[in-house]
ZADO-1210 file (C-alpha; in nm, 4 decimals, padded with zeros to 6 digits):
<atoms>
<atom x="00.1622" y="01.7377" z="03.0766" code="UNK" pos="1"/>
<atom x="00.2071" y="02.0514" z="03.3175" code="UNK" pos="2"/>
<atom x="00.1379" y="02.0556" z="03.6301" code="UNK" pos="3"/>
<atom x="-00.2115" y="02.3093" z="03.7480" code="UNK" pos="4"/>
<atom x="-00.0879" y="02.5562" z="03.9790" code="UNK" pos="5"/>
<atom x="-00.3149" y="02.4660" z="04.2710" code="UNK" pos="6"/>
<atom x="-00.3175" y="02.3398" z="04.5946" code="UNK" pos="7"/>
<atom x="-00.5006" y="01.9951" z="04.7027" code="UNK" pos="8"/>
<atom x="-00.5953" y="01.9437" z="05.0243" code="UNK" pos="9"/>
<atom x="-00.4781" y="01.6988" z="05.2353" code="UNK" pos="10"/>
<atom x="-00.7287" y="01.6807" z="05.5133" code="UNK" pos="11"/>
<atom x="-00.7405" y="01.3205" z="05.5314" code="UNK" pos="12"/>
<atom x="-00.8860" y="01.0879" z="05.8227" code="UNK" pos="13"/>
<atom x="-00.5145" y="00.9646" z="05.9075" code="UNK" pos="14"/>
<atom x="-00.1946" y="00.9347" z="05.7288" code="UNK" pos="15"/>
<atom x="-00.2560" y="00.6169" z="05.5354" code="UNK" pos="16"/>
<atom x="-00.5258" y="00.8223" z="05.3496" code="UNK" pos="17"/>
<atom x="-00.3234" y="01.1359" z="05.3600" code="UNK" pos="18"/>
<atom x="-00.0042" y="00.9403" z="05.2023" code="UNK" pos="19"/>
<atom x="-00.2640" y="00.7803" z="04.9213" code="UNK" pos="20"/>
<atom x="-00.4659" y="01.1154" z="04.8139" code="UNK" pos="21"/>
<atom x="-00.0902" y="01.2604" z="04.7801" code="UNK" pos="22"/>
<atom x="00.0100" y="01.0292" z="04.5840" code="UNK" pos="23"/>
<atom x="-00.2767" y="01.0117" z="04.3391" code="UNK" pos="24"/>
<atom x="-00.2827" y="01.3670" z="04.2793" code="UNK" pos="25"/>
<atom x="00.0949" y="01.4148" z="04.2045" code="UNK" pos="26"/>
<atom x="00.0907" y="01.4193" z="03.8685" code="UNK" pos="27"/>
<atom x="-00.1634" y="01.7044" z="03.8011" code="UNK" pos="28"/>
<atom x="-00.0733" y="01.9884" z="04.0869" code="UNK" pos="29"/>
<atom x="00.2200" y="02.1437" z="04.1729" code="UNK" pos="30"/>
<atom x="00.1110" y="02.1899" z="04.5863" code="UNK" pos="31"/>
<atom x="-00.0476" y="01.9728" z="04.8421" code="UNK" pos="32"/>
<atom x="-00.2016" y="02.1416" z="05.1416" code="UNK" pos="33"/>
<atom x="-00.1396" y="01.9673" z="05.5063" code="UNK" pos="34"/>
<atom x="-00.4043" y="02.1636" z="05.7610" code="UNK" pos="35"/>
<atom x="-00.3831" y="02.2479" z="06.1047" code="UNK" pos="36"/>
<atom x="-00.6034" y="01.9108" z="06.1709" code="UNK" pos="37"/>
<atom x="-00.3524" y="01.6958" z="06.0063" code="UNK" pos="38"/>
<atom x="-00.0726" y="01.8547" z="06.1058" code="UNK" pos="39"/>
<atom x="-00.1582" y="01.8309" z="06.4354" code="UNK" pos="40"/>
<atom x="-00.2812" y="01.5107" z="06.4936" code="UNK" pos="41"/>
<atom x="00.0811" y="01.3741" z="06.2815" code="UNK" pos="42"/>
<atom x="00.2922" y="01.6036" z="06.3417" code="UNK" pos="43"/>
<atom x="00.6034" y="01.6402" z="06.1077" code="UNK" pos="44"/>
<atom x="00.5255" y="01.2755" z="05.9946" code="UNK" pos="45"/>
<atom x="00.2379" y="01.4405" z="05.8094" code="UNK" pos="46"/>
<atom x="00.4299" y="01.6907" z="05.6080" code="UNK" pos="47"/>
<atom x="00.6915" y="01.3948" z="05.5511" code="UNK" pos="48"/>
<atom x="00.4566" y="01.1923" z="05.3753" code="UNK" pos="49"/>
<atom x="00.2960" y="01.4862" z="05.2256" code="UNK" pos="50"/>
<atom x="00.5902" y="01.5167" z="05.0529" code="UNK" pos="51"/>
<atom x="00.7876" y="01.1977" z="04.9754" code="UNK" pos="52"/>
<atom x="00.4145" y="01.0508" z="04.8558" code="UNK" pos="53"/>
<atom x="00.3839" y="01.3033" z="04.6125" code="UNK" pos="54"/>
<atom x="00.7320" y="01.5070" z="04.5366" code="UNK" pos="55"/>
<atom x="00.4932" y="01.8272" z="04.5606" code="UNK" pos="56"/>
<atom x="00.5698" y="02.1892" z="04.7334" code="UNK" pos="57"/>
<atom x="00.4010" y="02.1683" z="05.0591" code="UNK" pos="58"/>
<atom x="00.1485" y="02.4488" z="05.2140" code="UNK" pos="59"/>
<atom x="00.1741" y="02.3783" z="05.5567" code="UNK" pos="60"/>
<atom x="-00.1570" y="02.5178" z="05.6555" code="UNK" pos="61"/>
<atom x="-00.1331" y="02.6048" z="06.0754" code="UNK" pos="62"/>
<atom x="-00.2921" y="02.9430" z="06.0685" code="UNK" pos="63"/>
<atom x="-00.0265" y="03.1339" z="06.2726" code="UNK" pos="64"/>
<atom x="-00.1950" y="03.3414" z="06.4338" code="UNK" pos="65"/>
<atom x="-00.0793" y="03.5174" z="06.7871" code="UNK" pos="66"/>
<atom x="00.1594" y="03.8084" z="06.8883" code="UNK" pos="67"/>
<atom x="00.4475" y="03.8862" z="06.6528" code="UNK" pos="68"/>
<atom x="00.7340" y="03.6885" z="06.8823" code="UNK" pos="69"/>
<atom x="00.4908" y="03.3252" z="06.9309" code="UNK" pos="70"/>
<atom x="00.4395" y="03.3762" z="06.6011" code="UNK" pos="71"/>
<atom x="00.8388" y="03.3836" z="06.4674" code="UNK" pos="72"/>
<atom x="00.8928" y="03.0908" z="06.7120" code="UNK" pos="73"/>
<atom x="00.6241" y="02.8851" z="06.5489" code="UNK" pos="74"/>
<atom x="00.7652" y="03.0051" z="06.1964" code="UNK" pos="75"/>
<atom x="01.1582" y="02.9429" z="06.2971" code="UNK" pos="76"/>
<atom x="01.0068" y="02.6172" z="06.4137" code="UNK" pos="77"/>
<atom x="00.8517" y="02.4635" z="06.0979" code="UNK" pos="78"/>
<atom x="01.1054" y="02.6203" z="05.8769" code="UNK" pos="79"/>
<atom x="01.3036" y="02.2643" z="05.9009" code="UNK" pos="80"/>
<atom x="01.0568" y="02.1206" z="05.7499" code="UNK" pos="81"/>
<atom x="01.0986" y="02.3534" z="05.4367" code="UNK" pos="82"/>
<atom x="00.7045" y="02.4308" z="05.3700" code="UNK" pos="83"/>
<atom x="00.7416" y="02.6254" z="05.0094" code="UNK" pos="84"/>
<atom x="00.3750" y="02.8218" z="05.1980" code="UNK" pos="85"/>
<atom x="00.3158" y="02.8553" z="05.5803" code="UNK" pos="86"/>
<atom x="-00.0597" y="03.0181" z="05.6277" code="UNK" pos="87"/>
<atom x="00.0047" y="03.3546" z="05.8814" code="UNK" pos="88"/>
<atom x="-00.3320" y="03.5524" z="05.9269" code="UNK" pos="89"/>
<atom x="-00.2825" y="03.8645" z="05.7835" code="UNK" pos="90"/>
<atom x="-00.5550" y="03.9603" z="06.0507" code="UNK" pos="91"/>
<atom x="-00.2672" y="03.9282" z="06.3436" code="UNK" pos="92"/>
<atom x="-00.1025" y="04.2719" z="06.1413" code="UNK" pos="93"/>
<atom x="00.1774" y="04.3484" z="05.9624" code="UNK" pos="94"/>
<atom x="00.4529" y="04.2742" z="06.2285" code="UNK" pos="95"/>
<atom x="00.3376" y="03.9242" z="06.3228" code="UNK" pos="96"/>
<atom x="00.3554" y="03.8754" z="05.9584" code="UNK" pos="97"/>
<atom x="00.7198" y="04.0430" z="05.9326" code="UNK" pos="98"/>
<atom x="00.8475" y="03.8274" z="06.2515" code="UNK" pos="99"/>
<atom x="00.6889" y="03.4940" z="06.0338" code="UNK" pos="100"/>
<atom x="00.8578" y="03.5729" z="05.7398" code="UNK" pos="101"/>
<atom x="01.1957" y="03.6512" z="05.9031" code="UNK" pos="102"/>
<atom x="01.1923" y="03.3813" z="06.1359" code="UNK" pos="103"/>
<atom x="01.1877" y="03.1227" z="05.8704" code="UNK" pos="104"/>
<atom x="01.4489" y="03.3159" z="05.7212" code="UNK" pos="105"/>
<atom x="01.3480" y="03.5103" z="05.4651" code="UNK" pos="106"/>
<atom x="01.2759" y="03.9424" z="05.3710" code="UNK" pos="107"/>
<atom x="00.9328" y="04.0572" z="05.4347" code="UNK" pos="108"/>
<atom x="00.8667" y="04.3974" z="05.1811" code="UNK" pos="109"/>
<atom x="00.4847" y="04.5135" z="05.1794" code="UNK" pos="110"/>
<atom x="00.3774" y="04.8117" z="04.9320" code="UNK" pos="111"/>
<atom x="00.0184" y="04.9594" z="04.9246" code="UNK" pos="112"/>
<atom x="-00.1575" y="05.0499" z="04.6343" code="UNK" pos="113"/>
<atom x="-00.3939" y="05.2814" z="04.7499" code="UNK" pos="114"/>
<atom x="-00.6410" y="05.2020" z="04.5292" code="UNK" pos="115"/>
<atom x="-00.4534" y="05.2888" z="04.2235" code="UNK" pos="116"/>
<atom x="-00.3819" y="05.0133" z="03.9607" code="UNK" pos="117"/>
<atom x="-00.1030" y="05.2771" z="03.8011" code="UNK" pos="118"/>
<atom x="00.0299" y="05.2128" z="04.1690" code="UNK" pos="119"/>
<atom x="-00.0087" y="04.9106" z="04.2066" code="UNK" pos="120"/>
<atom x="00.2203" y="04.8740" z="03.8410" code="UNK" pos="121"/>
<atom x="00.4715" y="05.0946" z="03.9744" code="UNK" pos="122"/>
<atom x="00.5458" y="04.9257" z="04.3101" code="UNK" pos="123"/>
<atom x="00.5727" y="04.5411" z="04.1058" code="UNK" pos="124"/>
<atom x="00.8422" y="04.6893" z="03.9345" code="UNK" pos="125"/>
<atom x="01.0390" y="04.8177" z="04.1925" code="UNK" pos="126"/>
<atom x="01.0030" y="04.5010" z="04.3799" code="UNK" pos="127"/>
<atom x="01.1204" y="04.3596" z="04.0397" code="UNK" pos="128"/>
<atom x="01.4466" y="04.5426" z="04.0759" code="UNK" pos="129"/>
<atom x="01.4586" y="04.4246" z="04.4822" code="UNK" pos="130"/>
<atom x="01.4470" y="04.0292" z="04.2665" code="UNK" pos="131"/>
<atom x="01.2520" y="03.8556" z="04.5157" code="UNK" pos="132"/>
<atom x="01.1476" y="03.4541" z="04.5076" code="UNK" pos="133"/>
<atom x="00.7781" y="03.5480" z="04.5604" code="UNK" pos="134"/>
<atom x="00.5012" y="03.8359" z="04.5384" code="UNK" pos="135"/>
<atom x="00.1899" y="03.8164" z="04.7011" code="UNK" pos="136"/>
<atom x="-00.0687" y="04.0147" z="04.5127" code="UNK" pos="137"/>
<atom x="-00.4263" y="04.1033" z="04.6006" code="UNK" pos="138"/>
<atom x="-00.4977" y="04.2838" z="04.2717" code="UNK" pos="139"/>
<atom x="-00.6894" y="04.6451" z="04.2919" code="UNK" pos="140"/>
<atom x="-00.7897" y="04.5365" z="03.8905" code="UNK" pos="141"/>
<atom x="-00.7100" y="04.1701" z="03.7819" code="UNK" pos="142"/>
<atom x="-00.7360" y="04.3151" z="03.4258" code="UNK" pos="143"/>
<atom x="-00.4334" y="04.5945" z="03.4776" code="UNK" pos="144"/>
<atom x="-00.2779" y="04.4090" z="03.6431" code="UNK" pos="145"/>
<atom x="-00.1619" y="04.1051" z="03.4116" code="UNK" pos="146"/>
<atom x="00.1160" y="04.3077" z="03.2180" code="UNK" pos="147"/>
<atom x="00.3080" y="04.3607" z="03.6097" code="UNK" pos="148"/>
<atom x="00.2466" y="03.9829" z="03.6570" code="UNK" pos="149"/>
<atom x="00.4313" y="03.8552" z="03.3205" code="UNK" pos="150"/>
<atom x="00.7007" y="04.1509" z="03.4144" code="UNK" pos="151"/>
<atom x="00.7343" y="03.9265" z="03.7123" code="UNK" pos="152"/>
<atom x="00.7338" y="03.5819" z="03.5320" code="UNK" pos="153"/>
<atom x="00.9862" y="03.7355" z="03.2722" code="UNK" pos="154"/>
<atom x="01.2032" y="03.8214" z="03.5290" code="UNK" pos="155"/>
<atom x="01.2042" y="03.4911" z="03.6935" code="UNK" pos="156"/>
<atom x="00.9772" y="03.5876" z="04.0101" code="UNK" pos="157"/>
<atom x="00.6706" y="03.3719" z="04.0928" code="UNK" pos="158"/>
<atom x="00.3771" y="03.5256" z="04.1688" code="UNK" pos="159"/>
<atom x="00.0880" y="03.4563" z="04.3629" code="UNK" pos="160"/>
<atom x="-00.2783" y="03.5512" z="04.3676" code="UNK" pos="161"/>
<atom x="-00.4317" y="03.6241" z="04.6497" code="UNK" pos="162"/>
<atom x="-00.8481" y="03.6395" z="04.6817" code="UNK" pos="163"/>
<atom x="-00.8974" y="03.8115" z="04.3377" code="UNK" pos="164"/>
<atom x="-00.7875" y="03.5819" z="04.0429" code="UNK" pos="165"/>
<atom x="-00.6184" y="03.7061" z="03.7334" code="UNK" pos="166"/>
<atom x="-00.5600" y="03.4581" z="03.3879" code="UNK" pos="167"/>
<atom x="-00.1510" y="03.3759" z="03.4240" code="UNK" pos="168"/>
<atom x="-00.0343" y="03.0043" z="03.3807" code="UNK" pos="169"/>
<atom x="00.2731" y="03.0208" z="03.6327" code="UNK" pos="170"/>
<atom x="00.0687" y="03.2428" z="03.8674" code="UNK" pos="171"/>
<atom x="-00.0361" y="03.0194" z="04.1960" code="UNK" pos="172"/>
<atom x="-00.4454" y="03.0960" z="04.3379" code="UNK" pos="173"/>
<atom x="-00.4720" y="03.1433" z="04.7072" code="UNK" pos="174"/>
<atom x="-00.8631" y="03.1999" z="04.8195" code="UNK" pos="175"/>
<atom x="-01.0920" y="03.1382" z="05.0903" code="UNK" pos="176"/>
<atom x="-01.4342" y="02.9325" z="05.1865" code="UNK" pos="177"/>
<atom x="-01.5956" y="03.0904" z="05.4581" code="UNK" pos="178"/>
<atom x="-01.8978" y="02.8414" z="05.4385" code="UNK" pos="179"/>
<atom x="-01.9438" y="02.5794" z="05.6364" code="UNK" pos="180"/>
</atoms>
């Protein structure tokens, strides 16, 4: 059986919990989520047992979110701890983001579509050429867009969906709940 390609949160009452949930849901998902409450209350301990519980990628959920510099110090700071996701509001702009990604060592590219799906299909494949690890993509048409995400999977790059959904198996789905 494959693993789903989603994310289960973590947000247990303490790390007992945390440890069991992990541990139960390791066979079906491929990420477990530790949030800013867990992670702050445990510490590293959290993400430890996050991840020996279940053998899982971690998303390391802290919501960076300040000017560019905090920000790479908090990044450069988790990195040790080897998150495969780290949650940076996009909100804070594009050069927190850039000092978050470089800090934990790694090559920030952004494109923009402009509203164009032929665009959007033309910048995927020059990042394809750039072979990065990862692209983040809010689709402009989730329909359009699917033959640029299997370019991507062919090619070895994982891809991940970000608020609108599109129907790939290796793709990871990244939304939001604002209720509540």
């Amino acid at each position: 059986m494959s693993k789903a390609p989603i994310a289960v949160a973590l947000d247990a009452p303490d790390l007992a919990t945390a440890r069991e949930w992990a541990a139960a849901v390791a066979p079906y998902v491929q990420v477990v989520k530790v949030g800013l409450e867990v992670f702050l209350r445990d510490g590293h301990d959290a993400v430890h047992v996050a991840r020996e519980a279940s053998g899982c990628d971690i998303f390391l959920d802290v919501k960076l979110h300040d000017i560019p510099a905090t920000v790479a110090g908090a990044a450069h700071a988790v990195a040790k701890l080897a998150p495969k996701y780290l949650t940076v509001h996009a909100s804070g702009g594009q050069d927190m983001i850039k000092a978050a990604v470089e800090a934990a060592g790694n090559t920030y590219i952004s494109t923009d579509a402009q509203g164009s799906a032929q665009k959007q299909a033309a910048d995927i494949e020059g990042l394809i050429a750039q072979k990065p690890d990862v692209v983040l993509v809010v689709a402009f048409d989730s329909d359009a867009i699917l033959p640029s995400i299997k370019a991507l999977s062919d090619a070895g790059i994982k891809s991940i969906a970000y608020d609108v959904q599109f129907e790939d198996p290796n793709a990871l789905y990244i939304t939001f709940d604002n209720v509540g």
